[in-house]
Residue, then its C-alpha position, 0 to 999 in steps of 0.5 A: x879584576x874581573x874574572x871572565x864568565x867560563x864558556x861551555x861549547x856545544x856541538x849543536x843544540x840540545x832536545x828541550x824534553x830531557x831539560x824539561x823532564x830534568x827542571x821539573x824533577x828538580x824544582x821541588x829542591x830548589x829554594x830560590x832567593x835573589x842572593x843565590x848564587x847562579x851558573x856563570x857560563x856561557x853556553x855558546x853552539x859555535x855554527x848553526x842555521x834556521x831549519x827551513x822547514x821549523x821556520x816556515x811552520x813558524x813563520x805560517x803560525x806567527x803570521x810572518x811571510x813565509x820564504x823571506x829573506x831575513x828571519x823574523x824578529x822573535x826567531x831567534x829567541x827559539x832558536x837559543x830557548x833550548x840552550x836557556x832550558x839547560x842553564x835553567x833546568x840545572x842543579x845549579x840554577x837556584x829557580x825552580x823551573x816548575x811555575x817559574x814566569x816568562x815576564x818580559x823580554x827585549x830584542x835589539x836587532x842590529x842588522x838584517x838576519x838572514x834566513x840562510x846564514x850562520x851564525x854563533x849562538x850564545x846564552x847566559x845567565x846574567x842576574x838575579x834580581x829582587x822582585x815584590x813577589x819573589x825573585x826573577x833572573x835574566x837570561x841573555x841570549x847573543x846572535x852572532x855573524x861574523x864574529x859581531x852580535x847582530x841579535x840580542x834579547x833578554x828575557x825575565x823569568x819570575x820564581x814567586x817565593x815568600x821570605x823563607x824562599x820556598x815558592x809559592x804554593x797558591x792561597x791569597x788572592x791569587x790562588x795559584x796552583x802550585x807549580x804549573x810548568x810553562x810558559x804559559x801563565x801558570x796559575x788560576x784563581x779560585x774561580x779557575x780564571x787565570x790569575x791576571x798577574x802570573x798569566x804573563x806569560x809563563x810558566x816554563x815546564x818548563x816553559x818558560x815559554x812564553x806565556x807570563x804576563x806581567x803583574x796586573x790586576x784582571x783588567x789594565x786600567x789605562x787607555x786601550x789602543x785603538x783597535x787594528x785586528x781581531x783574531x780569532x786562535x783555534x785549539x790547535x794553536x799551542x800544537x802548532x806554535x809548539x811543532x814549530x818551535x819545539x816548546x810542547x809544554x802540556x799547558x799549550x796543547x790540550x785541555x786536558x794537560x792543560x787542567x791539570x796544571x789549573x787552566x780551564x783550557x789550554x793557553x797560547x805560548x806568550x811567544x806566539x802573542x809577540x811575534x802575531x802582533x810584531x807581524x801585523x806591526x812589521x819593524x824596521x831592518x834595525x829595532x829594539x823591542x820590548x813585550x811585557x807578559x800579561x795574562x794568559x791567553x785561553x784556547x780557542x779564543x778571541x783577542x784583539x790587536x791594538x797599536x799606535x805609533x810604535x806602541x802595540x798590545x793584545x787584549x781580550x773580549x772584555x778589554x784585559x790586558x794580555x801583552x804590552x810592548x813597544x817598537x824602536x828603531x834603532 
């Protein structure tokens, strides 16, 4: 018989700067393997609405249009982040948050969201799986109206560990640096490029933003697709994606905190790479998306926007591979 997951109600939605100063306090303790145990809760806020003004800002960065009726597809992935940054900042969540990756996330919209609404949100942790560089949890996050789920996600996040379960700590041919926070890929190599496979999107401060990449090489070797945009992100950028969606992890806003964690410069929330590209792309009212994290994305810089049919990508100047995904109607 199966024993119901234990539901935690919150009156609103918690401040990410305890969970994060919180997760990296504790991450040197954690010694992650994919047979651990994990939170079973269910964190549920039972009302909440957009803030019009965070979702206009947002709106204005990501390249949605701003005053629409609905929310934009990626919206309430940062409207639940705080409520995973809690479940996986806790004692009892085996994953250190310091270096942990954003690697992928999928989003199923049922029906139009409107920007006006309110709705119950709910965030839980749903596995840990084994992965060739160490081990990753799901986090799903539920949208609710009416008492139905109108929105859902599920999003990976990678610890790297070797057998004994402690993370990893740079060396081989990656070269790491040990425990870079964010959303943002979080690693260099040696020669302090960001390492192609860490830089999916992540690393969450915590972040787990939105910045991780996936776990190519340098260069994605397959057939680029034809080109639809070029962008051009300044050194703001990670500042007001992070004004505007409350992930100020320090490997977005600035060169300097940003260096410290093993970037030349300061990197683009993950985040930000899929919903500029869904915006340009556009989804239908129904629609499953899926995104794949990378590599990082240096600030400034230069990137261009590729699809075709329901496929899309952002690459780099030299032609890597920042971020890949598809968009399904449902």
């Amino acid at each position: 018989m199966t024993t119901a997951a234990p539901v935690s109600t919150l009156a609103s939605v918690p401040a990410l700067p305890p969970l994060l100063a919180r997760g990296a306090l504790l991450s040197p303790f954690k010694r992650p393997r994919p047979d651990a145990d994990f939170p079973r809760a269910r964190l549920v806020v039972p009302r909440l609405r957009a803030d019009p003004a965070r979702l206009a800002a947002y709106e204005r960065v990501c390249g949605f249009a701003t005053g629409a009726d609905t929310l934009p597809v990626t919206y309430p992935h940062v409207m639940g982040f705080p409520l995973a940054m809690r479940l996986m900042s806790g004692r009892d969540f085996p994953l250190p948050l310091l270096g942990l990756v954003h690697t992928s996330i999928a989003v199923t919209r049922r029906a139009p969201v409107p920007a006006g609404g309110e709705y119950g949100l709910a965030v839980h942790v749903a596995e840990l799986v084994p992965h060739r560089r160490g081990t990753e949890a799901a986090v799903v996050t539920e949208l609710r109206s009416g008492g139905e789920v109108v929105w859902e996600s599920r999003s990976t996040y990678l610890a790297r560990h070797g057998g004994s379960g402690k993370p990893s700590r740079g060396g081989g041919r990656e070269g790491r640096v040990p425990g870079s926070p964010s959303g943002g890929a979080g690693a260099a190599e040696r020669d302090g490029r960001p390492a192609g496979d860490g830089g999916r999107e992540g690393r969450v401060p915590g972040n787990t933003s939105g910045n991780g990449h996936g776990d190519g090489g340098s260069r994605e070797r397959r057939v680029a697709l034809p080109v639809r945009a070029e962008w051009r992100p300044g050194g703001d950028l990670g500042r007001r994606y992070g004004a505007a969606s409350g992930d100020r992890n320090p490997i977005h806003l600035h060169p300097l905190t940003a260096r410290l964690f093993g970037f030349p410069r300061a990197i683009a929330h993950g985040m930000w790479t899929v919903a500029r590209c869904l915006a340009e792309h556009g989804t239908p009212e129904a629609v499953t998306v899926r995104a794949e994290f990378r590599a990082p994305v240096l600030l400034p810089g230069t990137v261009t926007y590729g699809a075709e049919g329901g496929r899309f990508e952002l690459r780099g100047p030299d032609g890597r591979l920042h971020l890949s995904g598809e968009v399904q109607p449902v």
